[in-house]
N, C-alpha and C positions, 0 to 999 in steps of 0.2 A: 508411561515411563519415559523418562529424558536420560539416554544413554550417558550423559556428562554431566548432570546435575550433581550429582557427589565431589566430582574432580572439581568443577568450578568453585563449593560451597567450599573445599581445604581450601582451595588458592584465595580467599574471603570475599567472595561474589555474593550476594542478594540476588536467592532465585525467585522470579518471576514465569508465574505461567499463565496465557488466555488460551486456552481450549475451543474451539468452538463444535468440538466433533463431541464430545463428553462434558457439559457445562459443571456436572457434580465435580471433574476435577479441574476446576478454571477458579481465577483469583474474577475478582471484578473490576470491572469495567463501566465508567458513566462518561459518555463525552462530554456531557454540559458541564463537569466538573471545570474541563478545560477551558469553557468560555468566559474572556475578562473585559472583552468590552464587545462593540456592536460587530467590528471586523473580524470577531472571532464569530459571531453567528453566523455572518453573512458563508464565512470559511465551513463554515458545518454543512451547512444546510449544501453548498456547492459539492461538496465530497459525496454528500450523502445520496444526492438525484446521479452524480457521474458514476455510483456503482451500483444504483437499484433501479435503472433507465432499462437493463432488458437489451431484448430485440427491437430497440425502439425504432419508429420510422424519420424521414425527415420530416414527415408533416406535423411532426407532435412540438413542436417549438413554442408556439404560443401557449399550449398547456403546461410544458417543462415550466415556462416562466408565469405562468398564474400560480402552479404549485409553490414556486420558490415564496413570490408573495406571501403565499399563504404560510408556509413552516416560518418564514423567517418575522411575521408577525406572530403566530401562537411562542415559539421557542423565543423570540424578547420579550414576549408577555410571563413568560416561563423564571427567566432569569432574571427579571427588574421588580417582580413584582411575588412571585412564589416563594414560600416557604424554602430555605434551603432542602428540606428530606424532598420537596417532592419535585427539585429542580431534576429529569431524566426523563427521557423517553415515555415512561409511563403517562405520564401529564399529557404529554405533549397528544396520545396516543387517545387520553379520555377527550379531551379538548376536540380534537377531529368529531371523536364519536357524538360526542354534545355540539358538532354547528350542525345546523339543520335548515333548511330554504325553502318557501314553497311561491311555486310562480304563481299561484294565485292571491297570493295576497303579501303585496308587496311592503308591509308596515308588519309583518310578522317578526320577532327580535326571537330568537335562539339564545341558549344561558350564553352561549360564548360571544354573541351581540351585547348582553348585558355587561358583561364583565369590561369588552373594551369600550365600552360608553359611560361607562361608572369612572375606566380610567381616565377616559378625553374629560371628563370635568375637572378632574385635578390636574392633570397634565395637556393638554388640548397640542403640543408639540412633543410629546410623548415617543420615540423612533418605534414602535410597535404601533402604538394607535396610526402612526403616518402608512406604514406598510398595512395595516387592518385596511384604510380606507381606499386604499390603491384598487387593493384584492375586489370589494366591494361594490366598485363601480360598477363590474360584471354584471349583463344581465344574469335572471335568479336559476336560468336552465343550462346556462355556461356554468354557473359557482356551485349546483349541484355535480355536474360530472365534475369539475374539480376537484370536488368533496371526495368524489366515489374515486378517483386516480391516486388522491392521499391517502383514501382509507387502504386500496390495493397496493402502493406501496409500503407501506407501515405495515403489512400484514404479518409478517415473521413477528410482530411486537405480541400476537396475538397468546402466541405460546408462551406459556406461564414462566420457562426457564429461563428463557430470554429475557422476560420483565423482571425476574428475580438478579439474573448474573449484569442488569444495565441501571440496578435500581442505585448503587452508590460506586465509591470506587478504591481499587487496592491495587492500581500498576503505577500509577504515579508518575507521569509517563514525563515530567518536567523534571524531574531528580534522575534523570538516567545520565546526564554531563555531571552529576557534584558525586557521585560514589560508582566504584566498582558493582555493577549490576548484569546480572543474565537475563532478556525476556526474552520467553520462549512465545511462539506466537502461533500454535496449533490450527489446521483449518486441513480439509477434505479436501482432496486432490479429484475427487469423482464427482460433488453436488456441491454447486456453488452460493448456497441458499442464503448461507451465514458469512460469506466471504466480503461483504459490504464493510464491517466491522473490523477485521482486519485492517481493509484500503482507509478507514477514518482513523483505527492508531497510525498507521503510519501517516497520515496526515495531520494529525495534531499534533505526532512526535515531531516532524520535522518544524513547521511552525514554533513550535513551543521553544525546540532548542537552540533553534538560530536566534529567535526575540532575545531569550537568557543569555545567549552567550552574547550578543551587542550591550542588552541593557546592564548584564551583571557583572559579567567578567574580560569586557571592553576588546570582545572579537573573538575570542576562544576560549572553549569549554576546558577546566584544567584536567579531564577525563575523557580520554577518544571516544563518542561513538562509532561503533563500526556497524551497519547492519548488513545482515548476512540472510538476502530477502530470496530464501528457494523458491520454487513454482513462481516466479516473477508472473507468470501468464496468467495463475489462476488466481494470483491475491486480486487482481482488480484494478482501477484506474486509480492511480494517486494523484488529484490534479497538480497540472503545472510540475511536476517531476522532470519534464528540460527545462527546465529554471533552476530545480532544487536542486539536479546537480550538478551544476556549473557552481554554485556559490555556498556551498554546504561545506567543501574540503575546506576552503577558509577560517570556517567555524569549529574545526578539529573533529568534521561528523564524512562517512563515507558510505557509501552503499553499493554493496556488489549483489549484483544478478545474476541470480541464473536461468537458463532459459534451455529449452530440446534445441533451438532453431531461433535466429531472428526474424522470421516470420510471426511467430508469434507473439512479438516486439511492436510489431508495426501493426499485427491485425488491432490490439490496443489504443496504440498511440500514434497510429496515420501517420500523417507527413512529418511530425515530433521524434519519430525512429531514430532516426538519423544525428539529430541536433543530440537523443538519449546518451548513444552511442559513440559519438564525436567527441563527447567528454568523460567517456571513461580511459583513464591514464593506463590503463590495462586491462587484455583480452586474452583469458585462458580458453584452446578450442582441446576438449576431452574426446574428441571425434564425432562423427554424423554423417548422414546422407544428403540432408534437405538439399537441394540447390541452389537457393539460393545466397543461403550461409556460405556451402562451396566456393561461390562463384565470387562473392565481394572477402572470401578468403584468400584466396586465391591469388587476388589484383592485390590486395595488401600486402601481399609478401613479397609481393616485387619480381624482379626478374636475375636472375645469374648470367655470369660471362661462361661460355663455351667454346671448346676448339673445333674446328669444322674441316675436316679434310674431305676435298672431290678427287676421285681419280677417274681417269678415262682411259679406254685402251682400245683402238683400230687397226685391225688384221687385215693382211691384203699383201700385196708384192712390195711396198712401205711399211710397214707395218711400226705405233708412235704408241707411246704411254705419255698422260700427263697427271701431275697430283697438283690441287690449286690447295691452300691452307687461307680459313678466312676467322676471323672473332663473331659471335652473335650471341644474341640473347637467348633465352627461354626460364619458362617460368620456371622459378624455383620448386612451386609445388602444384600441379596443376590439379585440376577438380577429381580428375580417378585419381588421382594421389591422395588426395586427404580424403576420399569417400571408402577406401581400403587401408588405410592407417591404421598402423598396430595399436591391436588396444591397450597396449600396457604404456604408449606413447602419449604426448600429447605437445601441442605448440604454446606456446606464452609469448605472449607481444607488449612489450613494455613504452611508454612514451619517451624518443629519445637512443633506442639501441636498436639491434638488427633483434629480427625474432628468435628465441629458442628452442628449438627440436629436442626434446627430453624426456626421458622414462617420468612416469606418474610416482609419485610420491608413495611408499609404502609405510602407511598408518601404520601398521603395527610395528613401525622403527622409532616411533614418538617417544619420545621421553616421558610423560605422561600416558601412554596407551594401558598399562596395566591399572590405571585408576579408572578407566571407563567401565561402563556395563557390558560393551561386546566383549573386554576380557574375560570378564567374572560376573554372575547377573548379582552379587551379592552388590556391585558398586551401583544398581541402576538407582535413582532417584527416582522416590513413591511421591507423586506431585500429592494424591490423595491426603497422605500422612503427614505432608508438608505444608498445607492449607491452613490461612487463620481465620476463617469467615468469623467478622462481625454477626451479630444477635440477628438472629433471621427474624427480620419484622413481615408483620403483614397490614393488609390495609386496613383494618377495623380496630389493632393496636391503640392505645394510648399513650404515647411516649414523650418525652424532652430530648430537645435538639440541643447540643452547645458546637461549638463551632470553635475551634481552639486556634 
């Protein structure tokens, strides 16, 4: 249920939902939808290793970049040359399973040898058959564990709902600048399994809608995107995100984060934290403990003027009092200050003013609060009910494609 999906469909919003914790109630999803030329592969296949890389080590580099080879020749072989039904993941996922190597006999050709050697005849400058022959150089006990790295990564593909909810697509994630739209982007706060999927919408979403707003509507979208990205921590790496958001407000597109702690900021995004952070035009703190947050909260807020009186007094057969009066600093708010912060408080830092010290917003003073689900469960939105799946095909099907 989306507590606001009713409130938003009056107000004439296009609700959108991807699920990844309940697929039966998720729209679909196909990234290769989004790819329109070679630099969109290239953008996939990079999003795709930055959030299914794991616990990876430093020494795995040379296999990260043999694997890229590899996707980003099968996935151009995918899109220049496949049928539109079967341009997605599935393809891409048989393709793996049909290359095959054997070090003993090095004139052994695999179907997916075939297929790009069939291409290099009519195409011999072909940008897949150039990335095919990169990959290949490889001796044949290097390009088998490559094999066996792409197969382990692709494995979630194995699960049938996953090949079903990535086999075509219904977010449309390039029309979210030309209409009032809601997409909801559902994902498990506890298992990270599916969470790769999410980091690739928000990655083609961003891509897609800055290209659209330069190429279509000469710098801005005439429809704010705002995205309203919770568990920032657990969606995943969005590459190059200190880039995108330095240069996205321009494009009428925002993105606010949330996060427990900026720790978990940087465990992400390393030395990039910082640059994240440096360009958001505003920082709401709800309260915490971490220390680190504390501690660069703290220095942010700056320092106040205070009045400082000394007094002294000396008894004896003289006996003198003195009061000295001086100005000095201290912090505004120091770390046990914001670490016992009322909770009904919170600070907001705007770029440009002094920070404000404020009671928390009370929801149910909304103008709108009585049209959500927490007032009434009669308002919650049934994503189920609200689903239009296309004709569930399967792979032994006979069908016609038309392409509109």
């Amino acid at each position: 249920m989306v507590k606001t999906g009713k409130c938003l469909k009056r107000h004439g919003y296009e609700i959108k939902v991807f699920n990844t914790i309940n697929f039966s109630k998720s729209a679909h999803y196909n990234p290769f939808r989004y790819i329109h030329s070679e630099k969109d592969i290239l953008k996939l296949v990079n999003a795709l290793i930055s959030n299914t890389k794991g616990e990876g080590k430093s020494g795995d580099e040379f296999w990260t970049k043999a694997e890229t080879l590899l996707y980003t020749a099968l996935i151009g072989y995918i899109y220049y040359v496949a049928p539109y039904e079967e341009q997605n993941f599935n393809t891409l996922l048989e393709l793996i399973n049909a290359s095959d190597v054997r070090e003993d006999d090095e004139d052994y050709m695999s179907p997916v040898d075939m297929l790009f050697r069939d291409l290099e005849k009519d195409s011999p400058d072909h940008f897949a058959v150039r990335q095919y022959k990169k990959f290949k150089v490889a001796a044949g006990k290097t390009m088998k564990s490559v094999l066996i790295s792409c197969a382990a990564r692709l494995s979630p593909f194995d699960i049938q709902e996953l090949r079903d909810i990535t086999r075509y697509d219904e977010l449309d994630l390039d029309m979210l600048g030309d209409r009032k739209t809601a997409l909801f982007l559902i994902m498990s706060d506890t298992d990270p399994t599916f969470n790769f999927l999410i980091a690739l919408i928000y990655t083609q979403m961003f891509n897609l809608l800055c290209e659209k707003a330069d190429d279509v509507y000469g710098g801005k979208l005439p429809i704010h995107v705002r995205c309203l990205i919770d568990e920032t921590a657990n969606v995943g790496q969005i590459p190059n995100l200190e880039k995108l958001v330095a240069t996205i407000r321009s494009r009428e597109i925002s993105a606010c984060l949330f996060l427990q702690a900026k720790s978990q900021l940087k465990a992400i995004y390393k030395d990039h934290c910082d640059t994240i952070i440096g360009n958001m035009d505003s920082q709401l703190f709800l309260g915490g403990t971490e220390q680190t947050t504390l501690k660069d909260l703290s220095q942010m807020l700056g320092k106040e003027t205070i009045d400082m009186y000394n007094t002294g007094e000396s008894r004896g057969n003289n006996p003198s009092y003195s009061m000295n009066y001086q100005k000095t600093g201290k912090d505004l708010m120091t770390m046990d200050e914001l670490a016992v912060m009322d909770g009904g408080k919170c600070i907001l830092q705007l770029r440009g003013v002094r920070p404000f010290f404020s009671d928390k917003y009370d929801v149910t003073q909304h103008p709108h609060y009585k049209e959500t689900g927490e007032y009434d469960k009669k308002n919650k939105y049934d994503i189920a009910k609200n689903l239009k799946p296309r004709m569930s095909l399967k792979d032994e099907d006979l069908y016609d494609v038309v392409e509109a």
